[in-house]
C-alpha positions as CSV (number, residue, x, y, z in Angstrom):
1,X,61.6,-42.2,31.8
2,X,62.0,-43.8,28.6
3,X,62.8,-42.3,25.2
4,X,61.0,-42.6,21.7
5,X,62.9,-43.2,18.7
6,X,63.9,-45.1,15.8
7,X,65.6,-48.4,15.9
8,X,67.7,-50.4,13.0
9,X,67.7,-53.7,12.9
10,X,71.0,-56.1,12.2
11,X,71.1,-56.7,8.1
12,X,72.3,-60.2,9.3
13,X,68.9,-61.1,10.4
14,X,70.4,-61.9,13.8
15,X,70.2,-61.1,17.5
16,X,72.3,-58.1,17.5
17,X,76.6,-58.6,18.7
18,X,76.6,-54.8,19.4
19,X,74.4,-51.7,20.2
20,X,75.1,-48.0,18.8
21,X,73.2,-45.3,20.3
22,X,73.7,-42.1,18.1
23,X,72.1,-38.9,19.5
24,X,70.7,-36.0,17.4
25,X,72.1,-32.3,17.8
26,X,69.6,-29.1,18.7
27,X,67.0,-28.5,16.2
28,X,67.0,-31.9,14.8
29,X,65.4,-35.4,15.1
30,X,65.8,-39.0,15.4
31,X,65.2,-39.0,11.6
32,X,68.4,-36.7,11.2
33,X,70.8,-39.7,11.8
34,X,69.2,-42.5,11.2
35,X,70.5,-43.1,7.4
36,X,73.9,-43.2,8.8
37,X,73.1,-46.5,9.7
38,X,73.1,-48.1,6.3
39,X,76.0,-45.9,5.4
40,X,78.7,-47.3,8.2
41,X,77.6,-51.2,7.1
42,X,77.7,-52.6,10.5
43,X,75.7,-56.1,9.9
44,X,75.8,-56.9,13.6
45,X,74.8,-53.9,14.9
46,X,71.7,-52.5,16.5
47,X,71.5,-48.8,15.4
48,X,69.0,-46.7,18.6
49,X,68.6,-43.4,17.6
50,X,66.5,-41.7,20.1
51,X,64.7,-37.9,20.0
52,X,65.4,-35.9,22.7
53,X,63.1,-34.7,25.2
54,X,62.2,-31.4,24.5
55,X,60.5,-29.2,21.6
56,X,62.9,-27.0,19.9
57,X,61.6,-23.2,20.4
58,X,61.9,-22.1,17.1
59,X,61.9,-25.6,14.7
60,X,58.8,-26.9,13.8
61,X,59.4,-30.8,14.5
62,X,62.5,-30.0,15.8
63,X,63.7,-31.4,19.2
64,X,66.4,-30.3,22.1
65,X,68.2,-32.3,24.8
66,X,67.7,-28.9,26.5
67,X,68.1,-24.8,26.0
68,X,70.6,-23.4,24.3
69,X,69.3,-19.7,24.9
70,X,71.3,-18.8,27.8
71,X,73.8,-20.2,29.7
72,X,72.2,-21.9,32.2
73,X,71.4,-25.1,30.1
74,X,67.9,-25.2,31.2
75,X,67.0,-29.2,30.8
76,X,70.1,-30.4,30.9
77,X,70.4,-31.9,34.2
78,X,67.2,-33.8,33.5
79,X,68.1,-35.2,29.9
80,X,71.2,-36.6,31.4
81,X,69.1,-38.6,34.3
82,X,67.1,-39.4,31.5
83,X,69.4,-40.5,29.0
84,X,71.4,-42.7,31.6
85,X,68.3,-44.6,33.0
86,X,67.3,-45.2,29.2
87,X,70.3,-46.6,28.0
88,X,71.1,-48.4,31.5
89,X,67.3,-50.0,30.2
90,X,68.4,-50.7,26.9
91,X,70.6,-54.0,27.9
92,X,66.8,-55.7,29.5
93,X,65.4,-54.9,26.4
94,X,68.0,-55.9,23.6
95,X,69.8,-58.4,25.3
96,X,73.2,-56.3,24.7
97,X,75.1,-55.6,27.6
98,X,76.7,-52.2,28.6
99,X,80.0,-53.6,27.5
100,X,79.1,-54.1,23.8
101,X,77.2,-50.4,23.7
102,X,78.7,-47.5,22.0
103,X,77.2,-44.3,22.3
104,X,78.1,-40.9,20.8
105,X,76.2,-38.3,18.7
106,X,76.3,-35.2,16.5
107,X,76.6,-31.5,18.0
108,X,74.4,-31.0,21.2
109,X,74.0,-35.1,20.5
110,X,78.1,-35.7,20.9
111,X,78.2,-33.2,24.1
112,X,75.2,-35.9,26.0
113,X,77.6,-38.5,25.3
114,X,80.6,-37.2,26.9
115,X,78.3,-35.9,29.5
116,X,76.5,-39.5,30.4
117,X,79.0,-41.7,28.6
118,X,82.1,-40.9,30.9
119,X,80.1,-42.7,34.0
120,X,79.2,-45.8,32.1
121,X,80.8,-48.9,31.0
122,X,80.5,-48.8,27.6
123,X,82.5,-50.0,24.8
124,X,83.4,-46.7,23.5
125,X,82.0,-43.1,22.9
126,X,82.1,-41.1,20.3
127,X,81.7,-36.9,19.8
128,X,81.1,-35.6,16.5
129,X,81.1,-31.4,16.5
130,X,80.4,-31.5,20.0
131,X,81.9,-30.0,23.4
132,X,82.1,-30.7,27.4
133,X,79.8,-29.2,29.5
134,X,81.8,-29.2,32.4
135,X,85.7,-30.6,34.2
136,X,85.3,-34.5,34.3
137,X,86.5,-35.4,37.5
138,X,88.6,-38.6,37.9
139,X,87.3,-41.5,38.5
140,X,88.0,-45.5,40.0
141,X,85.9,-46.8,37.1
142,X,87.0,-47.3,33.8
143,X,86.6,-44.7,31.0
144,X,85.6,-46.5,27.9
145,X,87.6,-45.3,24.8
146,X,86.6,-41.7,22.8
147,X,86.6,-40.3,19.5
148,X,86.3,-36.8,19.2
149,X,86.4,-35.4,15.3
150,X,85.5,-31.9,14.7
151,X,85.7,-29.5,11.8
152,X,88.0,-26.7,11.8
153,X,86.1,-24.1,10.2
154,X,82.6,-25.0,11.9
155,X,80.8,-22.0,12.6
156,X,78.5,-23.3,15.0
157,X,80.8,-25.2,17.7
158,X,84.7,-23.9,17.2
159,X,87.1,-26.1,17.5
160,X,88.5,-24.7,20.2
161,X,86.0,-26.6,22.2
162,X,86.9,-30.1,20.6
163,X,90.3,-29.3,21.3
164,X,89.9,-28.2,25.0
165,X,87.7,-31.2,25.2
166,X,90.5,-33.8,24.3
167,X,93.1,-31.6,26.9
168,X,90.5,-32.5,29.8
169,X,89.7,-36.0,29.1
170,X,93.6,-37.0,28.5
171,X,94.3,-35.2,31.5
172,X,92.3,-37.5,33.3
173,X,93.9,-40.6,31.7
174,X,90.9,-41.1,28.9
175,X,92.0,-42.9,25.6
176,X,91.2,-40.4,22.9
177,X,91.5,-40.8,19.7
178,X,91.4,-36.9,17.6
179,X,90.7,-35.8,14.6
180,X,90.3,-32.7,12.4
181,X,88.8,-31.8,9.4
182,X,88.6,-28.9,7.2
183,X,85.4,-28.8,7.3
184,X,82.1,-27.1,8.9
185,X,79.6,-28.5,11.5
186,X,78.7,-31.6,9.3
187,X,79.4,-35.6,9.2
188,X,81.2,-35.7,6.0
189,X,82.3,-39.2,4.5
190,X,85.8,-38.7,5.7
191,X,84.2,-38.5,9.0
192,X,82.1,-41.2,8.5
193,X,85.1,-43.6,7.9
194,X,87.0,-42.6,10.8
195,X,83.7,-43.2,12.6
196,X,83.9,-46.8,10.9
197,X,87.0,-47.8,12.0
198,X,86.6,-46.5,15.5
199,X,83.4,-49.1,15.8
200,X,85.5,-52.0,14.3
201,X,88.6,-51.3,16.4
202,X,86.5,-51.3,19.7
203,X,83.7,-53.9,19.4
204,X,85.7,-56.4,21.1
């Protein structure tokens, strides 16, 4: 099943070099990110920012890669298969292969990534206030570099979970690059340039 969403073109007014998925946290929309896209001045990039699949239950307009309510994640095992068959799409349909695609997200956004990312070969990930659902197991296949960057006094995901996050993913010989700010559960332009240079370092 595909996803809706909004798409930024390359400012060179060429076929886009690279692709950058960036998923929306709970509550929020495609709209959310999308201005980032003029703010990290990629010219060769295609920016894909899709909605998630499901309403939020209390935002009007608001969306939800699945429930937060209790802790059985309802919907989550369904936006991954969804997410993975859409960006496994995306390459058909932009002409950019897996191996020049970077995705990553904010929040419930940066949790998908890790989630689908791990099992893809992409040219990097990236989390941004987000978490791991679950142990990544090892794996024969490659993992494409990660950046994890996380507040330390956000309220909404603790750090704690960044941190145990980058514990798991070393552990199973992931290239992670980690950083803290002293800030809440926001993109700040500190962020935002760390985000920068992780794009430029691995768009090879």
């Amino acid at each position: 099943m595909s996803l809706n969403g909004l798409s930024v073109s390359p400012t060179n007014n060429h076929s886009p070099n690279y692709l950058l998925i960036m998923l929306h946290g709970w509550g929020a929309n495609a709209e959310d990110l999308a201005p980032l896209a003029s703010y990290l001045a990629l010219p060769n990039y295609e920016f894909i920012f899709p909605n998630a699949p499901f309403p939020h239950p209390q935002v009007p307009g608001g969306l939800a890669w699945y429930a937060l309510e209790t802790q059985e994640y309802q919907g989550l095992s369904e936006s991954q298969q969804k997410l993975k068959s859409w960006v496994l799409s995306l390459e058909s349909q932009t002409g950019v292969p897996l191996s020049k695609t970077i995705l990553g997200g904010f929040s419930q956004g940066g949790a998908m990534s890790l989630d689908v990312g791990l099992n893809l070969p992409l040219a990097a990930i990236f989390s941004l206030s987000g978490y791991l659902h679950f142990h990544p197991q090892i794996t024969d296949s490659p993992i494409p570099p990660i950046l994890i960057v996380h507040g330390t006094q956000d309220m909404v995901v603790p750090i704690n979970a960044a941190r145990q996050a980058k514990e798991k993913l070393t552990a199973i010989g992931a290239k992670v690059e980690y950083h803290e700010f002293n800030i809440g559960h926001e993109i700040s332009p500190n962020v935002l340039r760390i985000l920068q240079e992780f794009l430029l370092t691995n768009n090879q």
